[in-house]
N, CA, C and O atoms as CSV, one atom per row, in Angstrom:
chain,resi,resn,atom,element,x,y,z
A,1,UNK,N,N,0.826,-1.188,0.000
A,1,UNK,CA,C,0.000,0.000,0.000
A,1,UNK,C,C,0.869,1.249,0.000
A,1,UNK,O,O,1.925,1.080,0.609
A,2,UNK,N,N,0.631,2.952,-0.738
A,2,UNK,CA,C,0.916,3.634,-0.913
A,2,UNK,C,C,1.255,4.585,0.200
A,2,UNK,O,O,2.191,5.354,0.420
A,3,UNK,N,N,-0.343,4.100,1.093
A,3,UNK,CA,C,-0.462,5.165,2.317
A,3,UNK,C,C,0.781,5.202,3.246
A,3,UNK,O,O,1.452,6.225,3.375
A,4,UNK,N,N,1.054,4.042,3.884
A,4,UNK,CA,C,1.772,3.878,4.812
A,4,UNK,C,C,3.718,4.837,5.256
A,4,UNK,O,O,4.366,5.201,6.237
A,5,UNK,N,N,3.860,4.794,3.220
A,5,UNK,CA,C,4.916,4.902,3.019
A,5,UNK,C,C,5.258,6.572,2.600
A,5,UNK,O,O,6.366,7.097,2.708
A,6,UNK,N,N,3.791,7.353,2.014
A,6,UNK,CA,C,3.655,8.414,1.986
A,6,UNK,C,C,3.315,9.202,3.026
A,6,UNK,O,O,3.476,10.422,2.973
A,7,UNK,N,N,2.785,8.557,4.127
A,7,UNK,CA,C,2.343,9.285,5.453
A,7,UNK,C,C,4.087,9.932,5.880
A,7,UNK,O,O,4.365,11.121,5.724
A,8,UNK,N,N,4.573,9.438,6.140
A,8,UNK,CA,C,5.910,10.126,6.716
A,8,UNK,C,C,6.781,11.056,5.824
A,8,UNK,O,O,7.754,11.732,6.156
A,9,UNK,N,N,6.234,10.931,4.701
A,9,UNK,CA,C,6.884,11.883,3.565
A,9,UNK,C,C,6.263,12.899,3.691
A,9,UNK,O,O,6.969,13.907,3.720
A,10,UNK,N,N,4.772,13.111,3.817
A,10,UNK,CA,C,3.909,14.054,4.149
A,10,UNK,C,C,3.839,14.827,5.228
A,10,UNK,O,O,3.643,16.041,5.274
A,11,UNK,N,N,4.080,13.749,6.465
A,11,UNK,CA,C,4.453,14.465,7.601
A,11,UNK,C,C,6.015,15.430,7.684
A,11,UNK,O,O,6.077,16.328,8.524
A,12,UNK,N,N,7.008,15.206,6.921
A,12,UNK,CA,C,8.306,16.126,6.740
A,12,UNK,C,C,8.061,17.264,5.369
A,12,UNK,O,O,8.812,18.067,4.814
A,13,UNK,N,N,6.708,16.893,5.177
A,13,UNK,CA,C,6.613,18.069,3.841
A,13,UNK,C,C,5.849,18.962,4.724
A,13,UNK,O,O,6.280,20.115,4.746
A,14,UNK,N,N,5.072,18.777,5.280
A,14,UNK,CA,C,4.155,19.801,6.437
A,14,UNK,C,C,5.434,20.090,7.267
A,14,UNK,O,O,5.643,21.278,7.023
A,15,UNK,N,N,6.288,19.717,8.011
A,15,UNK,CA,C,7.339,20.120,8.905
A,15,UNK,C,C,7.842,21.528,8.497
A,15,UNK,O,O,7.832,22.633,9.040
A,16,UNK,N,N,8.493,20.800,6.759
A,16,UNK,CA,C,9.161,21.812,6.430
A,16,UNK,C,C,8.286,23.224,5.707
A,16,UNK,O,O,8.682,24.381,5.567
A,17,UNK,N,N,7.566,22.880,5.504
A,17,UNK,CA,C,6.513,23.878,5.042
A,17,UNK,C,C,5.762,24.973,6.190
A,17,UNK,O,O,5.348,26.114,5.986
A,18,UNK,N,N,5.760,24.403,7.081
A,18,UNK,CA,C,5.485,25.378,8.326
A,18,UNK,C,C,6.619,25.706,9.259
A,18,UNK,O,O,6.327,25.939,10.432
A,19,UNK,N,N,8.043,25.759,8.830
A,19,UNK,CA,C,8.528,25.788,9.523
A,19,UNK,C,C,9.538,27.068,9.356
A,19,UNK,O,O,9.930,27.277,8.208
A,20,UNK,N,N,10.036,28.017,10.480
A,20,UNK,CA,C,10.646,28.889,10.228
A,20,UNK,C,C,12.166,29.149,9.238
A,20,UNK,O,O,12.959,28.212,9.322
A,21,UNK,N,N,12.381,29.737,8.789
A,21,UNK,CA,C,13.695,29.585,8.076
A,21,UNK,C,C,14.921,28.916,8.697
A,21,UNK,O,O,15.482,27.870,8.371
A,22,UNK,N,N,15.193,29.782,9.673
A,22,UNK,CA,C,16.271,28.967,11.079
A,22,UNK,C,C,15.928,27.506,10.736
A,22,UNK,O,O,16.562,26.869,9.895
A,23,UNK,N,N,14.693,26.916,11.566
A,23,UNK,CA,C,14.698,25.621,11.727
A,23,UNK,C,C,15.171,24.736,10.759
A,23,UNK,O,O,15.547,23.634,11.159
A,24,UNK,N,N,15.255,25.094,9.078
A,24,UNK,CA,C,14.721,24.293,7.680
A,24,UNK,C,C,16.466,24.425,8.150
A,24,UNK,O,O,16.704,23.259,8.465
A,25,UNK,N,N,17.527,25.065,8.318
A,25,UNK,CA,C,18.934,25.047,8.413
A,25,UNK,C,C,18.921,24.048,9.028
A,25,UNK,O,O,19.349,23.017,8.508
A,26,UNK,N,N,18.418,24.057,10.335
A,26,UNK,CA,C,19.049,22.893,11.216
A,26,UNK,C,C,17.464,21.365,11.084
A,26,UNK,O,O,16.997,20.709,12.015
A,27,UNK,N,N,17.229,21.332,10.151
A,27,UNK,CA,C,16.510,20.446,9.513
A,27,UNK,C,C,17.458,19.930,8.245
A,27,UNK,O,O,17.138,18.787,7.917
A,28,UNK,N,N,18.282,20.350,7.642
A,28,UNK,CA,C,19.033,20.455,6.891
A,28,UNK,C,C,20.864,19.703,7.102
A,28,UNK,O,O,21.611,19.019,6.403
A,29,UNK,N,N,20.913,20.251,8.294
A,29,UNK,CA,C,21.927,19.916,8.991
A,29,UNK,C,C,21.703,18.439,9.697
A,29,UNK,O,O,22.538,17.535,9.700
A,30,UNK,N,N,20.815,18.411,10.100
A,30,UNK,CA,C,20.413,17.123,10.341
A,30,UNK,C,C,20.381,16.062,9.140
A,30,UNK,O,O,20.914,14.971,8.939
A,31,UNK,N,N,19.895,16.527,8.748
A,31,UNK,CA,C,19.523,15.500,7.274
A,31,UNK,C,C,21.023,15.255,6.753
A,31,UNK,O,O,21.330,14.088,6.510
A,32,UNK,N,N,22.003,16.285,6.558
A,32,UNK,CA,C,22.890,15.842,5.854
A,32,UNK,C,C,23.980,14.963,6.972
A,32,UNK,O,O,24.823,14.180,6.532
A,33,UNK,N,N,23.794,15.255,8.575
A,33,UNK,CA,C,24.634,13.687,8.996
A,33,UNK,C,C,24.142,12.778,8.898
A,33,UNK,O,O,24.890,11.841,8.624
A,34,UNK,N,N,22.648,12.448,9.044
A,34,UNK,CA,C,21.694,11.112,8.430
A,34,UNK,C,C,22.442,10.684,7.186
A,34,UNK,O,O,22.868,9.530,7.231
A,35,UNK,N,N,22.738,11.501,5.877
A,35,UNK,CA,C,23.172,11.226,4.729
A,35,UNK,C,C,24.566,10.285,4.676
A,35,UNK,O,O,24.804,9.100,4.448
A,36,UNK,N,N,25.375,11.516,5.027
A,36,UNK,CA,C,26.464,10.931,5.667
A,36,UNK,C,C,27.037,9.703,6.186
A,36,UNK,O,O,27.881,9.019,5.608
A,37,UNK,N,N,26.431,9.438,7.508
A,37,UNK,CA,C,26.574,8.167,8.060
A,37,UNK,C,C,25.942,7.046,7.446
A,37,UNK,O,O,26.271,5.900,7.751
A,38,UNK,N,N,24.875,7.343,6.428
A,38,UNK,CA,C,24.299,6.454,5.436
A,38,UNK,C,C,25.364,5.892,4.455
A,38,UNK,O,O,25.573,4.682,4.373
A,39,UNK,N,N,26.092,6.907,3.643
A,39,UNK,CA,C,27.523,6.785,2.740
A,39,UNK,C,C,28.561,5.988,3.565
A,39,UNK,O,O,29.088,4.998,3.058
A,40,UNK,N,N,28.816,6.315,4.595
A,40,UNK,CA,C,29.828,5.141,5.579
A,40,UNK,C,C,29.248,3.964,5.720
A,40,UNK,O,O,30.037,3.020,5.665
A,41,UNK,N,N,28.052,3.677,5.896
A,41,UNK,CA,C,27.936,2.136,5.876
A,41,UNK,C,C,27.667,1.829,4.721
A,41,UNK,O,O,27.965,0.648,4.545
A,42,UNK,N,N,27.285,2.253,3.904
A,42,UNK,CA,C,27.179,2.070,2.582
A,42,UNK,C,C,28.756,1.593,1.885
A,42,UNK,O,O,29.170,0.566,1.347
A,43,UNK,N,N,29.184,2.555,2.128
A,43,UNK,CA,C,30.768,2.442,1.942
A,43,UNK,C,C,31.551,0.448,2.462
A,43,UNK,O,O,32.161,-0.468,1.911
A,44,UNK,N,N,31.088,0.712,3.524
A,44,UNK,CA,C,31.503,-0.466,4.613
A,44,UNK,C,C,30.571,-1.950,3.741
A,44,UNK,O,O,31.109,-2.874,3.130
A,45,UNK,N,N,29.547,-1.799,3.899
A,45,UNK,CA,C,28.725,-2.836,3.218
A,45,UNK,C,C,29.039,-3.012,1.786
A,45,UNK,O,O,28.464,-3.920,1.184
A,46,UNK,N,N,30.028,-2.124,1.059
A,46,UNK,CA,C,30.360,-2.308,-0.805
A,46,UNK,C,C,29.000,-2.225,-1.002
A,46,UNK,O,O,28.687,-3.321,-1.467
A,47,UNK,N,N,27.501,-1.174,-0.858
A,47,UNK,CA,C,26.721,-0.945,-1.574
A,47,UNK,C,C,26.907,0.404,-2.168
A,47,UNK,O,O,26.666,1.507,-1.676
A,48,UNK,N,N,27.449,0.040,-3.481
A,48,UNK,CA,C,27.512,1.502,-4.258
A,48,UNK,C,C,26.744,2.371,-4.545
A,48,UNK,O,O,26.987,3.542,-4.256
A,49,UNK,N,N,25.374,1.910,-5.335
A,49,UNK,CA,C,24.299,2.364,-5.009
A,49,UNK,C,C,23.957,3.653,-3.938
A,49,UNK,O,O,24.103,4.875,-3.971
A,50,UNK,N,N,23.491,2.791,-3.103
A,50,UNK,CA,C,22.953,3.534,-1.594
A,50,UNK,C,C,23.933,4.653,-1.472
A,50,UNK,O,O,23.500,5.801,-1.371
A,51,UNK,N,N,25.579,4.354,-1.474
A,51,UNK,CA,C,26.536,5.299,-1.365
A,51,UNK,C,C,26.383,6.439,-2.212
A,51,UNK,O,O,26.582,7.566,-1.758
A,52,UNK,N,N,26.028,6.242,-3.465
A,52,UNK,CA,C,26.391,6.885,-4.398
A,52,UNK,C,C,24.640,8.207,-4.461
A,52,UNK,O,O,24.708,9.315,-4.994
A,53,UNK,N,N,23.140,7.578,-3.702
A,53,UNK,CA,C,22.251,8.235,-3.371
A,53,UNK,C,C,22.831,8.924,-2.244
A,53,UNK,O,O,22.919,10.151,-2.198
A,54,UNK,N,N,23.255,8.091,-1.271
A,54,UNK,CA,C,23.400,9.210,-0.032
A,54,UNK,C,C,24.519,10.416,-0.035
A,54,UNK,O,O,24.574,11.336,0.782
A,55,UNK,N,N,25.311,10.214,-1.040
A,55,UNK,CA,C,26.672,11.095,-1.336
A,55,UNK,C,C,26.188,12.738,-1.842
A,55,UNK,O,O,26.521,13.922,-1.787
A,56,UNK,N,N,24.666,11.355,-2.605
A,56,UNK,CA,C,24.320,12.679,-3.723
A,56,UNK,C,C,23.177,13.881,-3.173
A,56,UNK,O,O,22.815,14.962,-3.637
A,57,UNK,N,N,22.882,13.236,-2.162
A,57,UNK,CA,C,21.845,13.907,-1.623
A,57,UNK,C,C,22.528,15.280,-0.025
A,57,UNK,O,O,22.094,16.349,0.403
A,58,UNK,N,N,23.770,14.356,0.341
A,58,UNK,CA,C,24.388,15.568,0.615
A,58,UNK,C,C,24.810,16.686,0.200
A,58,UNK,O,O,24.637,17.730,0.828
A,59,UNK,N,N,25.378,16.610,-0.838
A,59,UNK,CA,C,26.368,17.365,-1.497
A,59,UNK,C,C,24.851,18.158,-2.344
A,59,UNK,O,O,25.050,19.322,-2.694
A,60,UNK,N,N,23.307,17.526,-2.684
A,60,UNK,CA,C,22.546,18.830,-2.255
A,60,UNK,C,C,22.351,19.419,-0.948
A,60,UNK,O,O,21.999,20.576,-0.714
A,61,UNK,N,N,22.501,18.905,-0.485
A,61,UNK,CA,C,22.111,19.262,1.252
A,61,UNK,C,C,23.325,20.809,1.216
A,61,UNK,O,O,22.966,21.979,1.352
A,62,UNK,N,N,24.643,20.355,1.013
A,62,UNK,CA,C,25.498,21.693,0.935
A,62,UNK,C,C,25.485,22.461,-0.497
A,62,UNK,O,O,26.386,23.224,-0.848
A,63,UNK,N,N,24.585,22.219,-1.108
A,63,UNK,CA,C,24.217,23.465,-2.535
A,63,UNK,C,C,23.041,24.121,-1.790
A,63,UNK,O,O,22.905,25.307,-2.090
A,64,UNK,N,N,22.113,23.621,-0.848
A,64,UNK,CA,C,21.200,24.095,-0.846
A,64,UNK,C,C,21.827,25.342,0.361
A,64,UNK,O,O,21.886,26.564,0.232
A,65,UNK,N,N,22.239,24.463,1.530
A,65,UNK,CA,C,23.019,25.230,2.306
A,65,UNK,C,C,23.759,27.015,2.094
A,65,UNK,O,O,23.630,28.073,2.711
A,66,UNK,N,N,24.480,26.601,0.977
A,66,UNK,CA,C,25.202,27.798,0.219
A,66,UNK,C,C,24.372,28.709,-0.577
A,66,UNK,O,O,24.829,29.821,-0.842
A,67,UNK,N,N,23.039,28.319,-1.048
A,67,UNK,CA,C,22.086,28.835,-2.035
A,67,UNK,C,C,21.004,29.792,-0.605
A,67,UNK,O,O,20.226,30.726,-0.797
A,68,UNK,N,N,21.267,29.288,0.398
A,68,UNK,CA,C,20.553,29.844,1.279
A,68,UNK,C,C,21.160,31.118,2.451
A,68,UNK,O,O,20.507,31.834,3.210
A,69,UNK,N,N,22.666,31.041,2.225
A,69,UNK,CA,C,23.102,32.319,2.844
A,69,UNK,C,C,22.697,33.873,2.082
A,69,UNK,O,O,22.915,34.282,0.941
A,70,UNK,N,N,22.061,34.463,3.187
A,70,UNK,CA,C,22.342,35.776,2.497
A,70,UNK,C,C,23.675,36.598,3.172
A,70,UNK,O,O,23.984,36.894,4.326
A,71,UNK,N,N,24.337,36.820,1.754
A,71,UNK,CA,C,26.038,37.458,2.031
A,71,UNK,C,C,25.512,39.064,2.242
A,71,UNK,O,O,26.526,39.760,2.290
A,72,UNK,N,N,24.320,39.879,2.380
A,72,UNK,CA,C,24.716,41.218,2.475
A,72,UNK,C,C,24.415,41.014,3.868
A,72,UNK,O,O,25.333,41.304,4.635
A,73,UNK,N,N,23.547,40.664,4.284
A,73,UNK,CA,C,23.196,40.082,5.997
A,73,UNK,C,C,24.262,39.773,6.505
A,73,UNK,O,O,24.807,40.471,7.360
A,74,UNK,N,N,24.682,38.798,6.113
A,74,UNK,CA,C,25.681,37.391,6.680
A,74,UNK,C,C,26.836,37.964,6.885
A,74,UNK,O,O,27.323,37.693,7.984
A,75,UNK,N,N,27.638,38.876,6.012
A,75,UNK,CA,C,28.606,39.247,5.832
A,75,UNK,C,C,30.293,38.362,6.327
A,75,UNK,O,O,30.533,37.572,5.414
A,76,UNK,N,N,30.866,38.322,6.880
A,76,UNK,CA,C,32.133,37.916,6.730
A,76,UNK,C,C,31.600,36.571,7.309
A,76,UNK,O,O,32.110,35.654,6.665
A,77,UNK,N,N,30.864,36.162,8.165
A,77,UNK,CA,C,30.400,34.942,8.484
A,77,UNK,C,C,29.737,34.351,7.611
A,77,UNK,O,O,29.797,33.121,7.619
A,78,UNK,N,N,28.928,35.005,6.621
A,78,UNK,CA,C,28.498,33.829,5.498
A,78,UNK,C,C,29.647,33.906,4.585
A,78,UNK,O,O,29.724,32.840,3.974
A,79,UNK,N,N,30.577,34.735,4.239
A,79,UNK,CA,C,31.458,34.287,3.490
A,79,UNK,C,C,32.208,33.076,4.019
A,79,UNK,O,O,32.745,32.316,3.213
A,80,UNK,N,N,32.259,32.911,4.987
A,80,UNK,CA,C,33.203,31.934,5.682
A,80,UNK,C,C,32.493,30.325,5.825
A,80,UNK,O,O,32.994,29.201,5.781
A,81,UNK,N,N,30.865,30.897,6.045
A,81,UNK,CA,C,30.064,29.522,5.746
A,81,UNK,C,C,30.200,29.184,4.421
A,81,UNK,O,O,30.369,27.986,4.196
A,82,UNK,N,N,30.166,30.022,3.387
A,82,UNK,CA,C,29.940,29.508,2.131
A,82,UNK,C,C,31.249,28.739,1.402
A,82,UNK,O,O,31.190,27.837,0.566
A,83,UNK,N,N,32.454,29.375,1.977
A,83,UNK,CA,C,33.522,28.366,1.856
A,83,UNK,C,C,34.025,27.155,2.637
A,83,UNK,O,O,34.793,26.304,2.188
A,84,UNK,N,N,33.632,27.176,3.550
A,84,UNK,CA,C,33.662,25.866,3.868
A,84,UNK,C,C,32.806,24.757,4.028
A,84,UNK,O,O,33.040,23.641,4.494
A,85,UNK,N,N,31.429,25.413,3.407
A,85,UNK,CA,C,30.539,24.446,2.737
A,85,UNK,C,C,31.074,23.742,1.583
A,85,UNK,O,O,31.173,22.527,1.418
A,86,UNK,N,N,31.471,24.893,0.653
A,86,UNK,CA,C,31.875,24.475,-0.552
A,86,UNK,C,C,33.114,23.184,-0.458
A,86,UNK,O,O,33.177,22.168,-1.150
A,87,UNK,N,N,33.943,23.587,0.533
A,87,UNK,CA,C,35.032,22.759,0.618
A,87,UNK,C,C,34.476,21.609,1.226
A,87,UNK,O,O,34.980,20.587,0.762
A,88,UNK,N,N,33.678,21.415,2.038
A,88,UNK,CA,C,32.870,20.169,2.593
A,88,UNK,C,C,32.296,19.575,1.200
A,88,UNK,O,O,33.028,18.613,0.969
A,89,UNK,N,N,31.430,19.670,0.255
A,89,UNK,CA,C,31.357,19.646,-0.546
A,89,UNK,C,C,32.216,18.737,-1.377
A,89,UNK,O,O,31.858,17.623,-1.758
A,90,UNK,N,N,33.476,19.343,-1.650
A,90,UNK,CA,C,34.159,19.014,-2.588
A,90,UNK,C,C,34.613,17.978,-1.963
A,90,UNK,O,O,34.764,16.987,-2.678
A,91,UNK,N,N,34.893,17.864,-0.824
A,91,UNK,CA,C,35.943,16.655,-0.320
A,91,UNK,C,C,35.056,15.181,-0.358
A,91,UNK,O,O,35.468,14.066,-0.039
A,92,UNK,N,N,33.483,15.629,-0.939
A,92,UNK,CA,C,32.420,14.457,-0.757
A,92,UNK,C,C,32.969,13.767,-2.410
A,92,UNK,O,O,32.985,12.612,-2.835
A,93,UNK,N,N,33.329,14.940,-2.955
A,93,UNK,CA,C,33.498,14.341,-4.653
A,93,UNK,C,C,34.705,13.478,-4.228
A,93,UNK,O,O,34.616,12.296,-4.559
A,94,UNK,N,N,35.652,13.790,-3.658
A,94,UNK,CA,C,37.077,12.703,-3.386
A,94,UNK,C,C,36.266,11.348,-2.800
A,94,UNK,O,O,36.711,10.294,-3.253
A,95,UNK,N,N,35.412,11.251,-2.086
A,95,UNK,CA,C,35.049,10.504,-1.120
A,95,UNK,C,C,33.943,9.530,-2.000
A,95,UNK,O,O,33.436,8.507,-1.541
A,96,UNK,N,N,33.732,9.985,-3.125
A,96,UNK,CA,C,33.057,9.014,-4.109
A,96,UNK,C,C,33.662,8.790,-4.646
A,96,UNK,O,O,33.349,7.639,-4.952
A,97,UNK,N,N,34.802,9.111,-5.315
A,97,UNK,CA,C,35.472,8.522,-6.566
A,97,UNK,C,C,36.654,7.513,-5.425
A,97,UNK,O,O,36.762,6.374,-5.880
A,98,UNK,N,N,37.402,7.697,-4.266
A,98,UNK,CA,C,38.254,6.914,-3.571
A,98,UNK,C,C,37.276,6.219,-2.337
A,98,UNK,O,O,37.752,5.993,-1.225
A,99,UNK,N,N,36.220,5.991,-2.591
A,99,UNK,CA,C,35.596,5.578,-1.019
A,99,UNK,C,C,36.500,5.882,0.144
A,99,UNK,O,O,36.710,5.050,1.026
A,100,UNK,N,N,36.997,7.003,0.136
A,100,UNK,CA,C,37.818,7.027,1.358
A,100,UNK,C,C,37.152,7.279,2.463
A,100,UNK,O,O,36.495,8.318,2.531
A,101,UNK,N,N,37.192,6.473,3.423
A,101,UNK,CA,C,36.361,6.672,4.825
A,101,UNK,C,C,36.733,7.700,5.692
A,101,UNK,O,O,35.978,8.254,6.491
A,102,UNK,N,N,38.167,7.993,5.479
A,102,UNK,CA,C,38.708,8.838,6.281
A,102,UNK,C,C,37.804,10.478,5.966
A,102,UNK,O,O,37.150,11.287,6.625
A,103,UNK,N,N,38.223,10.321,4.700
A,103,UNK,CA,C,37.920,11.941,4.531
A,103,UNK,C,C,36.468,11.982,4.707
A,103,UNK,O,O,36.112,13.111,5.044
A,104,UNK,N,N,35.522,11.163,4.599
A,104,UNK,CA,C,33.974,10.728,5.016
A,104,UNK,C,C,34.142,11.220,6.369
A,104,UNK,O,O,33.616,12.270,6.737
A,105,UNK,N,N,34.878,10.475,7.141
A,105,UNK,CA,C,34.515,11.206,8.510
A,105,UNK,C,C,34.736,12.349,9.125
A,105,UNK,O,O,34.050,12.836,10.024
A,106,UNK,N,N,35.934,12.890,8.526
A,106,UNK,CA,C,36.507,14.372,8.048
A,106,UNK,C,C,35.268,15.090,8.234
A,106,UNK,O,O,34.927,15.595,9.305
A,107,UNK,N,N,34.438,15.130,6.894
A,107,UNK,CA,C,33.370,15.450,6.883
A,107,UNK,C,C,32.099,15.807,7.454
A,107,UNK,O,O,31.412,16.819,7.320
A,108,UNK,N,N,31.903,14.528,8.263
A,108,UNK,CA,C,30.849,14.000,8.641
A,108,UNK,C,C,31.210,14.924,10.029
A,108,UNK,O,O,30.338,15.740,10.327
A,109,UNK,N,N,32.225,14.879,10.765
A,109,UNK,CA,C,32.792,15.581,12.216
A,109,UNK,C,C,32.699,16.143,12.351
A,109,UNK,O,O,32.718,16.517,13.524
A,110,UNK,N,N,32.436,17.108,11.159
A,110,UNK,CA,C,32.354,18.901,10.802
A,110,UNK,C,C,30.677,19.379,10.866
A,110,UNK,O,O,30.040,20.268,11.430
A,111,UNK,N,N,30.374,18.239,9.940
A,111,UNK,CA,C,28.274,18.862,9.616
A,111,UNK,C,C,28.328,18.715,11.158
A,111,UNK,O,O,28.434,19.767,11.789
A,112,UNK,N,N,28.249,17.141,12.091
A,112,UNK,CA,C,27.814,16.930,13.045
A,112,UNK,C,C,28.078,18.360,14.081
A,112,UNK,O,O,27.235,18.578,14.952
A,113,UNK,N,N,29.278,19.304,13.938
A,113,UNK,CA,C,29.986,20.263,15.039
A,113,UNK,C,C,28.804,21.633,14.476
A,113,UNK,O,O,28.541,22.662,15.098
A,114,UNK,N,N,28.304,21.227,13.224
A,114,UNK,CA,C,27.962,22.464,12.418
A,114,UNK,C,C,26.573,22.158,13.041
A,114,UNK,O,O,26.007,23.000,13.738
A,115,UNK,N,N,26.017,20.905,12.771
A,115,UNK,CA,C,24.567,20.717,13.368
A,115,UNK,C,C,24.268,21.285,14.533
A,115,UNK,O,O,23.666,22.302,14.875
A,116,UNK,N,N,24.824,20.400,15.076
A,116,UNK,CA,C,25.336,21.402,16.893
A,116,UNK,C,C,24.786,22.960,16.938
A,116,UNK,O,O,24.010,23.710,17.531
A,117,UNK,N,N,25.556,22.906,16.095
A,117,UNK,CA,C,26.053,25.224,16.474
A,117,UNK,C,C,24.889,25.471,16.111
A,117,UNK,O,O,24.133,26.137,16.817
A,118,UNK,N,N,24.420,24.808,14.547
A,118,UNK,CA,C,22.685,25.799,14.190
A,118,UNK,C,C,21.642,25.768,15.293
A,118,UNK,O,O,20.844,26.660,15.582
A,119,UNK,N,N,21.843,24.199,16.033
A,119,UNK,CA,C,20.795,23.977,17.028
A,119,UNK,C,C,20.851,24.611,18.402
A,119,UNK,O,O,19.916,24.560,19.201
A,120,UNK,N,N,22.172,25.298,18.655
A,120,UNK,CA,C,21.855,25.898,19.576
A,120,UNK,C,C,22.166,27.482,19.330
A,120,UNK,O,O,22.115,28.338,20.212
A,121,UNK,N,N,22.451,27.674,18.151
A,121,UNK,CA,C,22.014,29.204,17.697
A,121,UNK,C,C,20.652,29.233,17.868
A,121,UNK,O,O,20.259,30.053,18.698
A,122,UNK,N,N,19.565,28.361,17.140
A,122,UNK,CA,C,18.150,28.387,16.995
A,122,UNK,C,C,17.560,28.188,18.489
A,122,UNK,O,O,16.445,28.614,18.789
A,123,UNK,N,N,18.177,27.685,19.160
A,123,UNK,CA,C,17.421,27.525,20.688
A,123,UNK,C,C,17.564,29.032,21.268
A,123,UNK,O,O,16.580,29.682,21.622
A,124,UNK,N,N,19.124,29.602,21.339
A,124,UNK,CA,C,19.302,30.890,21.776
A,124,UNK,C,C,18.267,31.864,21.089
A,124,UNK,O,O,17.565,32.445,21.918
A,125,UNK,N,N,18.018,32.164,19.844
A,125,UNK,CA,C,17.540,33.070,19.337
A,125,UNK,C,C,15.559,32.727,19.761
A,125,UNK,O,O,14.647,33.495,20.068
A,126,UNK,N,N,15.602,31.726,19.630
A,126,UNK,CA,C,13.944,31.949,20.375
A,126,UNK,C,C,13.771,31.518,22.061
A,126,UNK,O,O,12.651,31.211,22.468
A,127,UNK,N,N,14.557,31.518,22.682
A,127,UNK,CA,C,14.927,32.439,24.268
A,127,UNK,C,C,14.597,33.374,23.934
A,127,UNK,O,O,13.449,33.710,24.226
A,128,UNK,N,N,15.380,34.199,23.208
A,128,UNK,CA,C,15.515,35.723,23.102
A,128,UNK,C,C,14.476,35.673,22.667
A,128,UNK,O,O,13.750,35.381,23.617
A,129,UNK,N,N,13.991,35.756,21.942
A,129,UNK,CA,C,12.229,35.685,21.829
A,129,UNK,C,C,11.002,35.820,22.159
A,129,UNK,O,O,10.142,36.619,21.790
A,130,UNK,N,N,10.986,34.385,23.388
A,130,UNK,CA,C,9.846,34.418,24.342
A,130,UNK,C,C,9.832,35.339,25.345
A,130,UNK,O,O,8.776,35.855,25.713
A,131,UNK,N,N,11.414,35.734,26.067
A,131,UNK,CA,C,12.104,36.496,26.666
A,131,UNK,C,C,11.489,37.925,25.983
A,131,UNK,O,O,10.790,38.566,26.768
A,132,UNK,N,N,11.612,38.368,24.963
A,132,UNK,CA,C,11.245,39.859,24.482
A,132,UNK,C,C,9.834,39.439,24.637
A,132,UNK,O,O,9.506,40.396,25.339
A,133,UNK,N,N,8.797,38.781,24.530
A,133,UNK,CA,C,7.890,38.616,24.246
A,133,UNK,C,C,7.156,38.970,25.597
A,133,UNK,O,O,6.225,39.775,25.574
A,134,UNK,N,N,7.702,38.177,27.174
A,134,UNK,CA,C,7.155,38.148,28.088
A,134,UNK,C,C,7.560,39.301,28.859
A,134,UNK,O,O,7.140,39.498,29.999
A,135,UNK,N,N,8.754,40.435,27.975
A,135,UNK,CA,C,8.896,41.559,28.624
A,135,UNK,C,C,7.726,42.435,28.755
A,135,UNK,O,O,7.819,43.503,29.360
């Protein structure tokens, strides 16, 4: 049956559809260590395939990432995100053509430190929030 398998697709299309800009980052960030650690066992198991979806779906995960800074806002900090997205990025192209695990985890050490930071940027900034709110 169709239902079963579309219900949870539906439920992350409503997520992201009601959900503030902040959050879709660290919805994003999430998704791409899910990806990630998907490509390492993938890697580990010799399923090329799976590797070669989950590789690909990161490396949108960091186009979308980079497509979503604004640099007049952002200024020297999104320049600095946007290059070392990019370089995260690129080191995924080494990491498909050499299955190298190493530089996979390289990788992977970084979104996970990056996931981190968005999630508790996004917690701080709506403190500040409820905080202005209940002033």
């Amino acid at each position: 049956m169709a239902a079963p398998k579309s219900a949870p697709q539906a439920y992350q299309r409503m997520q992201v559809m009601g959900a503030d800009p902040r959050e879709l980052v660290v919805l994003l960030c999430q998704a791409l260590v899910r990806y990630l650690r998907r490509a390492d066992d993938a890697i580990r198991r010799r399923d090329w395939e799976t590797k070669a979806q989950a590789l690909c779906r990161a490396q949108a995960i960091f186009s979308e990432l980079i497509c979503s800074l604004d640099m007049e806002i952002g200024g020297e900090l999104a320049e600095d995100l946007r290059a070392l997205y990019a370089h995260l990025q690129m080191q995924l192209v080494d990491v498909d053509l050499q299955d190298d695990l190493d530089r996979l985890a390289y990788v992977t050490k970084i979104a996970e430190k990056l996931s981190d930071a968005w999630e508790e940027a996004l917690t701080r900034c709506q403190d500040q929030e409820h905080e202005s709110r209940a002033a």
